[in-house]
BADREN-617274 format. One record per residue (C-alpha): residue number from 1; residue in one letter; x, y, z. Coordinates in nm, 3 decimals, padded with zeros to 5 digits, m for minus. Layout:
<r n="NUM" res="A" east="X" north="Y" up="Z"/>
...
This chain:
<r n="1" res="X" east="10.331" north="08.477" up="13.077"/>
<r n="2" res="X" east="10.458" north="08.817" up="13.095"/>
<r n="3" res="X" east="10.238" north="09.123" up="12.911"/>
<r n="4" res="X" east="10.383" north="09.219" up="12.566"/>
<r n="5" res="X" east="10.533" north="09.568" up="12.574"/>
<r n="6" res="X" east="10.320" north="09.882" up="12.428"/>
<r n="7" res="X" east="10.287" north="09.908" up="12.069"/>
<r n="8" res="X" east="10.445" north="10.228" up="11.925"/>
<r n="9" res="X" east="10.267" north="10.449" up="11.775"/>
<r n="10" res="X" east="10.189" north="10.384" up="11.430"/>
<r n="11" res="X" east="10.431" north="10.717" up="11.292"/>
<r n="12" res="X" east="10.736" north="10.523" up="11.472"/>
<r n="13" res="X" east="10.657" north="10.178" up="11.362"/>
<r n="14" res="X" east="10.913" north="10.061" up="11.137"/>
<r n="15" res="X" east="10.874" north="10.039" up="10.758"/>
<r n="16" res="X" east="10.842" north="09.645" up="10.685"/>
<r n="17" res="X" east="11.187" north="09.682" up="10.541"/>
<r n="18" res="X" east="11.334" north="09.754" up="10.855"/>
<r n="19" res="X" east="11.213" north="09.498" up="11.009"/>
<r n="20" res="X" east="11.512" north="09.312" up="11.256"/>
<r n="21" res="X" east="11.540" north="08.948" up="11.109"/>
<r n="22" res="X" east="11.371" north="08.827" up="11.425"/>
<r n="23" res="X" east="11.094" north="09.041" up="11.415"/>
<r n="24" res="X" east="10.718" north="09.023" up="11.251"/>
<r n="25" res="X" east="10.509" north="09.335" up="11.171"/>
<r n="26" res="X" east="10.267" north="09.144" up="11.423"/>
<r n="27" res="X" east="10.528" north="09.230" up="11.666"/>
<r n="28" res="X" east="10.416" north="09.662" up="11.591"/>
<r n="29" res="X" east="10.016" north="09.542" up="11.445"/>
<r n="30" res="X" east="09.744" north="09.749" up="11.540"/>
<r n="31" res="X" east="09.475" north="09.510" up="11.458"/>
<r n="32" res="X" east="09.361" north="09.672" up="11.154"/>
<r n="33" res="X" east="09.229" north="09.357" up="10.979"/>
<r n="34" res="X" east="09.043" north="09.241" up="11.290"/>
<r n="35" res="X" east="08.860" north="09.602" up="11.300"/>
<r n="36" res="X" east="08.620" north="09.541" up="11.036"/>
<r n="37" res="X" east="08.495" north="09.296" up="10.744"/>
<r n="38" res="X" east="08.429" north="09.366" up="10.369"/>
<r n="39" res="X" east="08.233" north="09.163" up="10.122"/>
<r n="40" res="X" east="08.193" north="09.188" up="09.777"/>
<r n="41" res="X" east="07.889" north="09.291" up="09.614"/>
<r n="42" res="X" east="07.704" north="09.316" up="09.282"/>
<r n="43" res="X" east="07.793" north="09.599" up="09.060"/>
<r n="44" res="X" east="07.464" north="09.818" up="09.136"/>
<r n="45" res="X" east="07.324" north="09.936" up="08.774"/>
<r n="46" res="X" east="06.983" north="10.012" up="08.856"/>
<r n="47" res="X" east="06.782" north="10.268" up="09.072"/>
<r n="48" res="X" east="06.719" north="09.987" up="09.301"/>
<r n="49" res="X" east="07.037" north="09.852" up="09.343"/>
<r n="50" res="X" east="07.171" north="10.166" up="09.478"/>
<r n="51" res="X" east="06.873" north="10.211" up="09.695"/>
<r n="52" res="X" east="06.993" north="09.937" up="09.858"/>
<r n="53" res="X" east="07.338" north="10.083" up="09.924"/>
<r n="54" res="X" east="07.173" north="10.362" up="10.042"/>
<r n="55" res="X" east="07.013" north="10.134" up="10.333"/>
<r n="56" res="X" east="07.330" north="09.965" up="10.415"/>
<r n="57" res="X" east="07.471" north="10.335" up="10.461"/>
<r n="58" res="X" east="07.224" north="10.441" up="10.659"/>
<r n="59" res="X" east="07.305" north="10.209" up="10.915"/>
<r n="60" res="X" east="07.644" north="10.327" up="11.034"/>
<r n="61" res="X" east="08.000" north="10.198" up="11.060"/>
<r n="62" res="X" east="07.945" north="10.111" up="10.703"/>
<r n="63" res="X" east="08.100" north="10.178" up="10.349"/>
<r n="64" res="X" east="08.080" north="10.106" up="10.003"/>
<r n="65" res="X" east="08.405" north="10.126" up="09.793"/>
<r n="66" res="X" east="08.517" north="09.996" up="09.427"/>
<r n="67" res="X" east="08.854" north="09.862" up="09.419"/>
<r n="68" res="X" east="08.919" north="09.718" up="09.087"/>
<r n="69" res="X" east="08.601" north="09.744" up="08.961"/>
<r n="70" res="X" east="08.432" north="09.539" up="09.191"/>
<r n="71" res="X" east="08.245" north="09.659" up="09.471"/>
<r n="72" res="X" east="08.259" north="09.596" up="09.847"/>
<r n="73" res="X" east="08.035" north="09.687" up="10.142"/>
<r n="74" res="X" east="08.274" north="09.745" up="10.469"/>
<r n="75" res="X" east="08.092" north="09.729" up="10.782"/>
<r n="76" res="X" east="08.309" north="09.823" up="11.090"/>
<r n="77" res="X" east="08.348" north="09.625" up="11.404"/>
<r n="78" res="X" east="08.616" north="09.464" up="11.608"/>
<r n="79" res="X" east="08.673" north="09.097" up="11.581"/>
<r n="80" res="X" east="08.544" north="08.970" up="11.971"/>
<r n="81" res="X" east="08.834" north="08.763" up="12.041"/>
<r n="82" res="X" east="09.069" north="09.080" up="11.936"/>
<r n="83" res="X" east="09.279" north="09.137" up="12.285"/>
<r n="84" res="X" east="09.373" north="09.512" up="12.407"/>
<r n="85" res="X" east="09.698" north="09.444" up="12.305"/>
<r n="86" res="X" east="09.659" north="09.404" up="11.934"/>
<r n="87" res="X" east="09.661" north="09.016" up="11.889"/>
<r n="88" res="X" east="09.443" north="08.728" up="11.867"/>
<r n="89" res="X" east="09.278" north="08.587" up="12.171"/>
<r n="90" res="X" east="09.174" north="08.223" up="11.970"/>
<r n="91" res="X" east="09.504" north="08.242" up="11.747"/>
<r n="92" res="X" east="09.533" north="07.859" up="11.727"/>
<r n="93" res="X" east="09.160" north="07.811" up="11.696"/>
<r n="94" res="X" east="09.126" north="08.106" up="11.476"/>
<r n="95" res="X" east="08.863" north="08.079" up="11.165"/>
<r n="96" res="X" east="08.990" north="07.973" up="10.812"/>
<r n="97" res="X" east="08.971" north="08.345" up="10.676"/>
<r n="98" res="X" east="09.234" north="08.451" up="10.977"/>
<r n="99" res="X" east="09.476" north="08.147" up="10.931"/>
<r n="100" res="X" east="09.475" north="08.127" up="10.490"/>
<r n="101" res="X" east="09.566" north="08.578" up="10.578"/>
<r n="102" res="X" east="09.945" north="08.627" up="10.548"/>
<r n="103" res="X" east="10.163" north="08.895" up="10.716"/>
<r n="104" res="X" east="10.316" north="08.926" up="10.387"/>
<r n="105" res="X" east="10.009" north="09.052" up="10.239"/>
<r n="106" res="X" east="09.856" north="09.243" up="10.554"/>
<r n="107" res="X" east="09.773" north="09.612" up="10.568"/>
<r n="108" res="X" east="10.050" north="09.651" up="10.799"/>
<r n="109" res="X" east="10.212" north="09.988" up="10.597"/>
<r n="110" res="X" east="09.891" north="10.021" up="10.379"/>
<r n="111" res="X" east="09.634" north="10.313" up="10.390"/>
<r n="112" res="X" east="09.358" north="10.208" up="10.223"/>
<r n="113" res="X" east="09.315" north="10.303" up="09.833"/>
<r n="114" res="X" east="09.029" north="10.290" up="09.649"/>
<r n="115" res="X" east="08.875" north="10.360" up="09.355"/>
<r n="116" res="X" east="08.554" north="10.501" up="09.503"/>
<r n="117" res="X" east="08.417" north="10.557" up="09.842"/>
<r n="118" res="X" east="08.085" north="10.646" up="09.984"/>
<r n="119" res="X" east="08.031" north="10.688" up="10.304"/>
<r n="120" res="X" east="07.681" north="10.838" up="10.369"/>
<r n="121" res="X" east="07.325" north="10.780" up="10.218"/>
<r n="122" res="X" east="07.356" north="11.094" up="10.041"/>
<r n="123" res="X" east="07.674" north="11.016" up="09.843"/>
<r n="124" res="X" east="07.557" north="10.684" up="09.649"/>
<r n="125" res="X" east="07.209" north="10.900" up="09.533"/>
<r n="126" res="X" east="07.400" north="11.178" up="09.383"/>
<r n="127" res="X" east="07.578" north="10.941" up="09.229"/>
<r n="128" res="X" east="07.340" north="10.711" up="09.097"/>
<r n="129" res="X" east="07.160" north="11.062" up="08.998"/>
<r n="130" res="X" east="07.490" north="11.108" up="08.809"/>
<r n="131" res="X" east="07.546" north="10.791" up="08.638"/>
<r n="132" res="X" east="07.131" north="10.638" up="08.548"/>
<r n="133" res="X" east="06.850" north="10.839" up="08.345"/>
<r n="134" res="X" east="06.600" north="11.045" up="08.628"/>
<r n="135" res="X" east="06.386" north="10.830" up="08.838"/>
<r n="136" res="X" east="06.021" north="10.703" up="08.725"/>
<r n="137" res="X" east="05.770" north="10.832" up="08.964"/>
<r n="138" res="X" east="05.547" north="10.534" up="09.078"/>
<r n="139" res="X" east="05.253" north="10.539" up="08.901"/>
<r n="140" res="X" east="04.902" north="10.639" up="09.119"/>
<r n="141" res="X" east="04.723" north="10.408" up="09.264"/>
<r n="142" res="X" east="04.403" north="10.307" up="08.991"/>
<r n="143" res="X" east="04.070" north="10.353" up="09.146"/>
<r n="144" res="X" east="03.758" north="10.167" up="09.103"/>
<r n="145" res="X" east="03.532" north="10.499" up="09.020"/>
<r n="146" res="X" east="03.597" north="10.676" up="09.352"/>
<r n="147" res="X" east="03.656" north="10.435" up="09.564"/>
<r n="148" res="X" east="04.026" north="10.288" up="09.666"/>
<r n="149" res="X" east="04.071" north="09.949" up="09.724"/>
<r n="150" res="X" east="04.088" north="09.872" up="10.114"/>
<r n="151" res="X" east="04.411" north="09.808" up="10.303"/>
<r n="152" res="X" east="04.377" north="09.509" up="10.449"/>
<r n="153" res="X" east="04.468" north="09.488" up="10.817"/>
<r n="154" res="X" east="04.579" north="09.163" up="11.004"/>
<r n="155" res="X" east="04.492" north="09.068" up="11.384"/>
């Protein structure tokens, strides 16, 4: 089977309307849907909710954006069966997700929009400092007289 020709770059790639009859914006794709996945997730309304944003940002490759009003975490990473020349290495085993995705609805033109993006720790806390009443400082540990209760350590 002969190797498919170079992609153009994406500034030459033609607009989907001027696409040839014959041709597929697979034929220009740069694998952008294979690059990463995104999952919805609750609506955070509480300190603790967006702590835990906070730990998915802190582990890299990772966002949280509202599209919509709902909200997604994006984690980055390239599909393993995505080949160096933009296409599917399993395409006719491919999972369910891959096959129900249509061309006609791909991101093939698309830069991504959304409503709100944060991309670091930092971000989502001044935001949730923004949006929810100050934080509660734990309350101190309560001591028998002057003596704490031990920690407890296990073998």
């Amino acid at each position: 089977m002969p190797k498919p020709p170079p992609l153009p770059p994406a500034s030459r790639r033609p607009r989907r309307d001027e696409l040839k009859p014959d041709e597929s914006p697979c034929d220009y794709c740069t694998g952008k849907c294979c690059r990463y996945i995104s999952t919805p997730i609750e609506t955070p309304t509480a300190w603790d909710d967006f702590d835990t944003i906070r730990w998915f940002l802190a582990h890299g490759r990772t966002m949280i954006y509202v599209h919509e009003e709902t909200w997604y975490l994006l984690v980055s990473s390239d599909c393993q069966y995505l080949l160096p020349d933009n296409r599917c290495g399993i395409y006719h085993d491919r999972p369910k997700i891959c096959r129900e995705y249509s061309s006609a609805e791909c991101e093939y033109e698309d830069d991504w929009n959304f409503d709100k993006l944060f991309e670091t720790p930092e971000q989502i806390w001044e935001y949730a400092a923004a949006l929810l009443p100050p934080r509660r400082k734990p309350p101190a540990p309560k001591s028998r007289g002057t003596q704490l209760l031990p920690i407890v350590t296990l073998p």
